[in-house]
C-alpha positions in Angstrom: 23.1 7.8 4.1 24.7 8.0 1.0 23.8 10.9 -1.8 22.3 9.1 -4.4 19.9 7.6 -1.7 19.0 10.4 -0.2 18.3 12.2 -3.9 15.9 9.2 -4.4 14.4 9.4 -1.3 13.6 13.3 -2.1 12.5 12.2 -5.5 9.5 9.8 -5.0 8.5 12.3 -2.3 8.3 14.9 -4.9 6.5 12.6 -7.4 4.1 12.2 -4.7 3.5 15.7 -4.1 2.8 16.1 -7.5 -0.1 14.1 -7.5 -1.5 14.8 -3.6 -4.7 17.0 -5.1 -5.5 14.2 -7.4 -4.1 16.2 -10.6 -5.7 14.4 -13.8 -2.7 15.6 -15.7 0.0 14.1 -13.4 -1.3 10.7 -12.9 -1.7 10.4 -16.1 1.5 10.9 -17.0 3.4 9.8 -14.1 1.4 6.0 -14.6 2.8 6.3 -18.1 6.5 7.0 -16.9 5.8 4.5 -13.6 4.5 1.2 -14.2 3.1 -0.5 -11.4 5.3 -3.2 -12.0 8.4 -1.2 -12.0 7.4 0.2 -8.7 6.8 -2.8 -7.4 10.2 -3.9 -8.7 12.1 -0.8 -6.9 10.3 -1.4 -4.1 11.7 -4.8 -3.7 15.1 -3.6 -4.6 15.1 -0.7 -1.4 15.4 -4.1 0.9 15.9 -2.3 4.1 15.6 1.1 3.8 12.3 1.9 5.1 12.4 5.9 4.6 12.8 5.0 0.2 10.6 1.5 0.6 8.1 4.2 2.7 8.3 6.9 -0.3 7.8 4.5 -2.7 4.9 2.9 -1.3 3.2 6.2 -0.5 3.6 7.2 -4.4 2.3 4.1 -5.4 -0.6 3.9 -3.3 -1.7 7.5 -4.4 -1.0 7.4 -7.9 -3.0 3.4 -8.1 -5.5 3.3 -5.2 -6.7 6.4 -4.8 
C-alpha cells in the first residue's frame, strides 16, 4: 500500500478511538470538523479499499449512530 494510504487508514482509526467512550467533548468537535456529508463523500472516493472504506465507516457510525 502506498504511504499516504496507509497514514489515512491509521487516521480515521484514531479519530475513532477518540470517540469509543462516547466523549461529549470529541463528538462534538469532531461532527464540527467531519460532516456527515463529507464522510460520505470520502467514503465513496476509497472505491476499493475496504481496510480505509472499513475505517471510515466505523468512525461514522460511532460518531452519528451511536
Amino acid at each position: 500500500m502506498e504511504p499516504d494510504l496507509l497514514y489515512l487508514i491509521t487516521y480515521f482509526q484514531i479519530m475513532e478511538s477518540l470517540i469509543d467512550d462516547r466523549c461529549v467533548v470529541n463528538m462534538g468537535k469532531l461532527k464540527k470538523r467531519y460532516p456527515f456529508e463529507k464522510l460520505l463523500e470520502w467514503l465513496r472516493r476509497a472505491d476499493t479499499c475496504w481496510p480505509l472504506k472499513r475505517n471510515i465507516r466505523a468512525f461514522l457510525n460511532r460518531l452519528y449512530y451511536f
